[in-house]
N, C-alpha and C positions, 0 to 999 in steps of 0.2 A: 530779544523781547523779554520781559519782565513775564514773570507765572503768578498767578492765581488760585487758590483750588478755594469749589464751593465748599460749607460747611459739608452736604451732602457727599463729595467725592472724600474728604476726609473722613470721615466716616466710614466708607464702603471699604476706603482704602484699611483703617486701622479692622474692619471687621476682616476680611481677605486672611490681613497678615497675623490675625490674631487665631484666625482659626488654623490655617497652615501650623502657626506655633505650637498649637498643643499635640502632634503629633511630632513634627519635627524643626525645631528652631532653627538650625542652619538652614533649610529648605525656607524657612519664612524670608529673613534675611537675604536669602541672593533674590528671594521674588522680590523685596522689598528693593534692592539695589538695580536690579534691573527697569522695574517702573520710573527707577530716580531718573535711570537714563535715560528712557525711551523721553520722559517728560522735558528733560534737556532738549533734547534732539528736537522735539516740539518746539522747544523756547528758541531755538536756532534754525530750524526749517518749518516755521508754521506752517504750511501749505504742504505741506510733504504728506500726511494722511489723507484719506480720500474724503469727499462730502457725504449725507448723510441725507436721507429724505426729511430731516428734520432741520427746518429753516437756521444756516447759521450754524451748523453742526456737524464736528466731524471727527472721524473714529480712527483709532490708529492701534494697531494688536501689539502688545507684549511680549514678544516673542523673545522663546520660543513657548511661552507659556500661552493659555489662551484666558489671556485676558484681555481687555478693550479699555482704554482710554479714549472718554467722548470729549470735548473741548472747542471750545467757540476762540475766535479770533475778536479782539475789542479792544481797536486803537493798537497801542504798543503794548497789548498783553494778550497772553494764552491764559483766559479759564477754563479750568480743568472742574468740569462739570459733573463726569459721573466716573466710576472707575466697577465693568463687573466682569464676571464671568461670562465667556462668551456664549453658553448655553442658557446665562437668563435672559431675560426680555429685556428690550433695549427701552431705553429712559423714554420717556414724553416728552 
């Protein structure tokens, strides 16, 4: 499947790794390659995260960090909707 990311998940995503950055850049960097993967692994098992009380939506962790990737399925694509920490409040 083809990937997508909202303007909003890029966003979250460059805030994440920009903040990580300013204490320590290699720690940004594997957060950042790790996401790449997980969001692969998305575009190859879309249904592999679990559903979401939110219609159409569903969450898959970052691990081993706690992060959350939310993402809808649409046609032959994964949108990558929101990208946060697992301690904030989940999207709308």
């Amino acid at each position: 499947m083809k990937v997508r990311y909202t303007e909003t998940a890029l966003a979250e995503i460059k805030d994440i790794l920009s903040y990580i950055a300013q204490d320590n850049p290699l720690a940004a960097d594997e957060v950042g390659a790790i996401m790449r993967a997980t969001i692969i692994r998305l575009a190859d098992y879309p249904r592999l995260a679990i559903e979401t009380d939110i219609a159409n939506v569903r969450v898959a962790p970052v691990l081993p960090y706690r992060y959350l990737v939310f993402y809808s399925i649409e046609e032959n694509t994964v949108v990558i909707r929101n990208v946060r920490h697992a301690a904030r409040e989940w999207p709308r």
